[in-house]
C-alpha positions in Angstrom: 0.0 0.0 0.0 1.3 3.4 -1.1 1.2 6.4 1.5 -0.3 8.8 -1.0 -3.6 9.0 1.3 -5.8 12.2 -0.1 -9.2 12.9 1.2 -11.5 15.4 -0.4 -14.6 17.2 -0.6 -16.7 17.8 -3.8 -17.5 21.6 -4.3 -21.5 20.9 -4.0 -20.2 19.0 -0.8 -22.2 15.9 -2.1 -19.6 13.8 -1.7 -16.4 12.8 -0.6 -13.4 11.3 -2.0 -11.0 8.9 -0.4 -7.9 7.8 -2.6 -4.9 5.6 -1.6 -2.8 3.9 -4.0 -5.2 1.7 -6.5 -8.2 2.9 -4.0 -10.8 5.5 -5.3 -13.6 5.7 -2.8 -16.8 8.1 -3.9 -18.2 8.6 0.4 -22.0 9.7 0.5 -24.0 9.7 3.1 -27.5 11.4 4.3 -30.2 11.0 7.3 -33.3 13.1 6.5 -31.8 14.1 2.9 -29.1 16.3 4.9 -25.5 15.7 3.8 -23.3 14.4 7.0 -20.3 16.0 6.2 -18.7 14.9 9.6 -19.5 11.8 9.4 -18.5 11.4 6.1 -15.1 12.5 6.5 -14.8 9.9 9.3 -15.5 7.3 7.2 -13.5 8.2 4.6 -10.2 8.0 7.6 -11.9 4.3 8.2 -11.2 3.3 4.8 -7.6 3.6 4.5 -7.5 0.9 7.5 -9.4 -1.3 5.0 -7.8 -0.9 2.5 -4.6 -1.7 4.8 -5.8 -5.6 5.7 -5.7 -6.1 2.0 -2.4 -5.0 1.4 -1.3 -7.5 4.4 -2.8 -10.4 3.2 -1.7 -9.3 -0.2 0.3 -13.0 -1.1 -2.4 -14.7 0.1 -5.3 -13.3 -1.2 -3.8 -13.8 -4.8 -3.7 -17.5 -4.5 -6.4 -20.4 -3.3 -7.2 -20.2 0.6 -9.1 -22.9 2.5 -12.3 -22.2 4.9 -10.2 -22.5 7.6 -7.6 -20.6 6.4 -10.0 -17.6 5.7 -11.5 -17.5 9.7 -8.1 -16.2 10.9 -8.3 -13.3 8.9 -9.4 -9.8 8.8 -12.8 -9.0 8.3 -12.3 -7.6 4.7 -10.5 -10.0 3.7 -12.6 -13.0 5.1 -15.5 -11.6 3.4 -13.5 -11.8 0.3 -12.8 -15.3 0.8 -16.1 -16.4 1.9 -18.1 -14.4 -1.5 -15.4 -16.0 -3.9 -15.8 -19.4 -2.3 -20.0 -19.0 -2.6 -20.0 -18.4 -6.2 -17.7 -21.5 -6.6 -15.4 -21.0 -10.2 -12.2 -22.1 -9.9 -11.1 -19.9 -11.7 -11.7 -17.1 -9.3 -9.2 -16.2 -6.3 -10.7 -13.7 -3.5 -9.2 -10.9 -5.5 -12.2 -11.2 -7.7 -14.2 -9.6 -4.6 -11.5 -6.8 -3.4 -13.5 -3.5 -4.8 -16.9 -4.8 -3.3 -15.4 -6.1 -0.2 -13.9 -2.7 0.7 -17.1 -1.0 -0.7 -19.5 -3.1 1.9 -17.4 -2.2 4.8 -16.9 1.4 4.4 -20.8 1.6 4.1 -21.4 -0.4 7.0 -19.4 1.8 9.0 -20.8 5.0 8.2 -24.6 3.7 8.0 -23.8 2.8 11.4 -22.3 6.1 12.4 -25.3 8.2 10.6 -27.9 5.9 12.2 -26.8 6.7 16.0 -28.9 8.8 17.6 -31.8 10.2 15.3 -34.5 9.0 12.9 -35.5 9.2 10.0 -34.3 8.2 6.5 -30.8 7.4 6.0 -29.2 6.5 2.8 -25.6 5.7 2.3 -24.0 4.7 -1.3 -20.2 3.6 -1.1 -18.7 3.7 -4.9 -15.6 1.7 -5.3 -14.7 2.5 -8.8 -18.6 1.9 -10.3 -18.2 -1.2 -7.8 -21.3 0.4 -5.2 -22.4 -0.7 -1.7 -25.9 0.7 -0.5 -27.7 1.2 2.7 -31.0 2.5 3.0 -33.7 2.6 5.6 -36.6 4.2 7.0 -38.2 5.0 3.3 -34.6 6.0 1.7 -34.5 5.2 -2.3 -31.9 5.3 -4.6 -31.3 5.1 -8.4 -28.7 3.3 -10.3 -27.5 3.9 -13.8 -27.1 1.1 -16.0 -23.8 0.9 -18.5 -24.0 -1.6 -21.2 -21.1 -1.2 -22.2 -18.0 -0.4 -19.8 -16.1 1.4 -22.1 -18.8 4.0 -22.9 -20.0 6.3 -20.6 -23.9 6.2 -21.7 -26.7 4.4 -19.7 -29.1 2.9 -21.2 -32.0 1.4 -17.9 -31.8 2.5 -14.7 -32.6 0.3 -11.5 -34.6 1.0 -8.5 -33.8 0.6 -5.0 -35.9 1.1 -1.8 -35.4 0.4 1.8 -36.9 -2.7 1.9 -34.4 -5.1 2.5 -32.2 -2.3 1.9 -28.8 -3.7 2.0 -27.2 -4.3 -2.2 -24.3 -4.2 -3.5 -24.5 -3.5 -7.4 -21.4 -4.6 -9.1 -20.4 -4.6 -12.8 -17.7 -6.3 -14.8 -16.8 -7.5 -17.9 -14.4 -6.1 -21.4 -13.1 -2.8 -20.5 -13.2 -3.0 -16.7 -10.5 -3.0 -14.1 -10.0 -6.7 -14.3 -9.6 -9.2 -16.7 -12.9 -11.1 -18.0 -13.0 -14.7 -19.8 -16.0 -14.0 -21.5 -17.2 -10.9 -24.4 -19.6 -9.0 -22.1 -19.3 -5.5 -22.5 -21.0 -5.5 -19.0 -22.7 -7.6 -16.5 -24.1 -6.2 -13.8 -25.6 -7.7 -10.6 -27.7 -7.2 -7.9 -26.8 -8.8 -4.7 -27.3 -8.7 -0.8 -23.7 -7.8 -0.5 -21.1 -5.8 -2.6 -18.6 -8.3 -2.1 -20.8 -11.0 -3.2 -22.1 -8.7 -6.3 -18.2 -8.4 -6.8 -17.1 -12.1 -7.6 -20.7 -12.9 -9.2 -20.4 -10.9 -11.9 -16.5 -11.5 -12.5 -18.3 -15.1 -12.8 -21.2 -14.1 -15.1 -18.8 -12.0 -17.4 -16.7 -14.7 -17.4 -19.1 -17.5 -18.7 -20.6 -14.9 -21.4 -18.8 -16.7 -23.9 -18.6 -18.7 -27.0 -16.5 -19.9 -29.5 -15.3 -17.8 -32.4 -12.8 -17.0 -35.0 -12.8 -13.3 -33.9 -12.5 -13.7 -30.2 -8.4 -13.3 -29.2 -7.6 -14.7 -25.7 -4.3 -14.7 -23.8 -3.3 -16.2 -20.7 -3.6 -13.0 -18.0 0.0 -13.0 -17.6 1.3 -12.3 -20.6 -0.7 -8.5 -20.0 -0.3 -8.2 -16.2 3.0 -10.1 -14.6 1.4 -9.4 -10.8 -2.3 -10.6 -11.7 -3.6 -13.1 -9.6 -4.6 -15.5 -12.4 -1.3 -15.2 -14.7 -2.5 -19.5 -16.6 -5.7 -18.4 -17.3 -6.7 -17.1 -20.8 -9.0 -14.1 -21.1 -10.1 -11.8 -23.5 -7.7 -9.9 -25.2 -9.7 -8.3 -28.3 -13.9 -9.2 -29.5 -14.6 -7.8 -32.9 -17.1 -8.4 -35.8 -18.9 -11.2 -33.8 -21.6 -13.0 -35.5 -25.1 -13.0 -34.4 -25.0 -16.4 -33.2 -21.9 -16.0 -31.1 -23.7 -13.1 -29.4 -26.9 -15.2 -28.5 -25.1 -18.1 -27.2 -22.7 -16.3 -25.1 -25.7 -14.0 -23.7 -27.7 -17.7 -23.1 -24.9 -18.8 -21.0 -24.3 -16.2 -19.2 -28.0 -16.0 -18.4 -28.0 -19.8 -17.2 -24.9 -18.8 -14.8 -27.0 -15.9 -13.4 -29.6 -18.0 -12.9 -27.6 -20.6 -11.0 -26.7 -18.1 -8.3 -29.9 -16.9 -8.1 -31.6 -20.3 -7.4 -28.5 -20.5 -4.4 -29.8 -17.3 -2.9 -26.4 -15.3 -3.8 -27.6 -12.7 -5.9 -31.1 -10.9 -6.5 -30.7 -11.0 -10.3 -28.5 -9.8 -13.0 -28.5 -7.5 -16.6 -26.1 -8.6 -18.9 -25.0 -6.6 -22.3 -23.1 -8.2 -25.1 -23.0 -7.0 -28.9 -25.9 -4.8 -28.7 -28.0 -7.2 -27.1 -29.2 -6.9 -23.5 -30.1 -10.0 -21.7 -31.3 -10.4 -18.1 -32.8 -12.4 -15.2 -36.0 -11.9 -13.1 -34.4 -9.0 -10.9 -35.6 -8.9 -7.3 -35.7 -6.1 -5.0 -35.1 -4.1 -8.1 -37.4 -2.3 -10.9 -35.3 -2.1 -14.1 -36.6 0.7 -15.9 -35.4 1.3 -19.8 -34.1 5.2 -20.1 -36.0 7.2 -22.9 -34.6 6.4 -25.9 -33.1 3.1 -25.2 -34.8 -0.2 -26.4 -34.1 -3.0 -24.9 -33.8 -6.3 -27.0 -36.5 -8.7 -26.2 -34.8 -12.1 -26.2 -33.8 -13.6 -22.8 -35.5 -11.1 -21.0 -37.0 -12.6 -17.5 -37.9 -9.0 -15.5 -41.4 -8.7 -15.6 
């Protein structure tokens, strides 16, 4: 971990910034729709420390770790372990959870701190790099902004949250993102009752959004990265001029992966964008709403 901490407030003081090394955190926090500034800032001092039990567990967090293993260590980085082993792929190390992991500990913390003595709403949304964790109660709502595609800034649906269960993390990965993806997903997002679950579920979903073709170039990981965790393991290194076929089968597995971990109780549903296409399960907790303009593309679609 570097020592280039840098906390920050955002001129509209709606937000605040905590950065550390690979660490960008987006800190917000209200209780009856008024800013808590204070507590905020707090939080934003917490998440160095998690960031910290990362970097010491570094060497083993980049390889396999037992059950046992995991209970002796710290809490972010057991919740790493224990999301990562949920979903299952062995192809996954607890790495594949870092972002959300952090993400749902910072927001526990400060929805903690905001709830102590008062009423009323209180909403808190931790971003880890478009990697969110989200607390809501007492009638709080949010809205989250859909990407298909990760290397594009426009949305095209937009999904719902209330206060009722009230604990998500909404997670995205896939071509273009901050880590390497097996599959040819320009996105994959998911719902889930945890960040750090959300995390390693859709590193999964991206990852199985694949089939065979011609045009698809994969590499093993460390041939691009030397220090990645998975440095064997061939992923995507370009997707172009995909045939319409390819696009629906890889969109039809991912879909039955999503659906997997749905029917295990890990994840409330997931949207998946591939080629133009859009793809996604029953979502629940959730109302995915298109944004005007957009049209979704009818096949595989499951949300009522």
């Amino acid at each position: 971990m570097t020592s280039d901490r840098r906390i920050f407030i955002s001129p509209d003081s709606t937000f605040v910034v905590a950065e550390n090394g690979p660490m960008r955190l987006v800190i917000r926090g209200w209780r009856r729709e008024r800013f808590r500034t204070e507590a905020v800032l707090e939080t934003a001092e917490y998440a160095f420390s998690c960031l910290a039990q990362v970097a010491g567990c570094l060497s083993v967090l980049k390889g396999r770790i037992s059950g046992e293993a995991a209970g002796s260590l710290p809490t972010v980085c057991r919740n790493m372990c224990e999301s990562v082993a949920a979903v299952g792929d062995e192809d996954l190390t607890p790495m594949a959870s870092v972002a959300g992991a952090i993400a749902d500990e910072v927001a526990d913390y400060l929805f903690k701190r905001i709830g102590q003595g008062g009423a009323g709403p209180v909403k808190v949304i931790v971003d880890n790099g478009g990697d969110l964790a989200v607390r809501l109660s007492g009638g709080a709502r949010a809205t989250v902004g859909l990407r298909p595609d990760l290397n594009a800034p426009g949305l095209s649906h937009k999904m719902e949250l209330d206060s009722s269960p009230g604990i998500y993390g909404v997670n995205t990965s896939g071509m273009g993102g901050r880590s390497f993806t097996r599959g040819i997903a320009s996105a994959a997002t998911v719902l889930a009752p945890a960040s750090s679950a959300a995390d390693a579920a859709a590193t999964a979903i991206a990852n199985a959004c694949f089939h065979e073709d011609e045009n698809i170039v994969r590499v093993p990981a460390g041939q691009l990265d030397p220090h990645t965790d998975i440095p064997d393991i061939p992923v995507t290194l370009r997707a172009a001029d995909l045939n319409p076929e390819t696009v629906e089968k890889a969109l039809a597995a991912a879909v039955d992966k999503a659906e997997t971990l749905k029917a295990a109780g890990l994840i409330h549903g997931a949207f998946i964008a591939c080629g133009n296409r859009t793809a996604m399960t029953r979502i629940d907790h959730a109302r995915i709403v298109p944004l005007a303009g957009n049209r979704p593309s009818p096949e595989r679609k499951n949300q009522p």
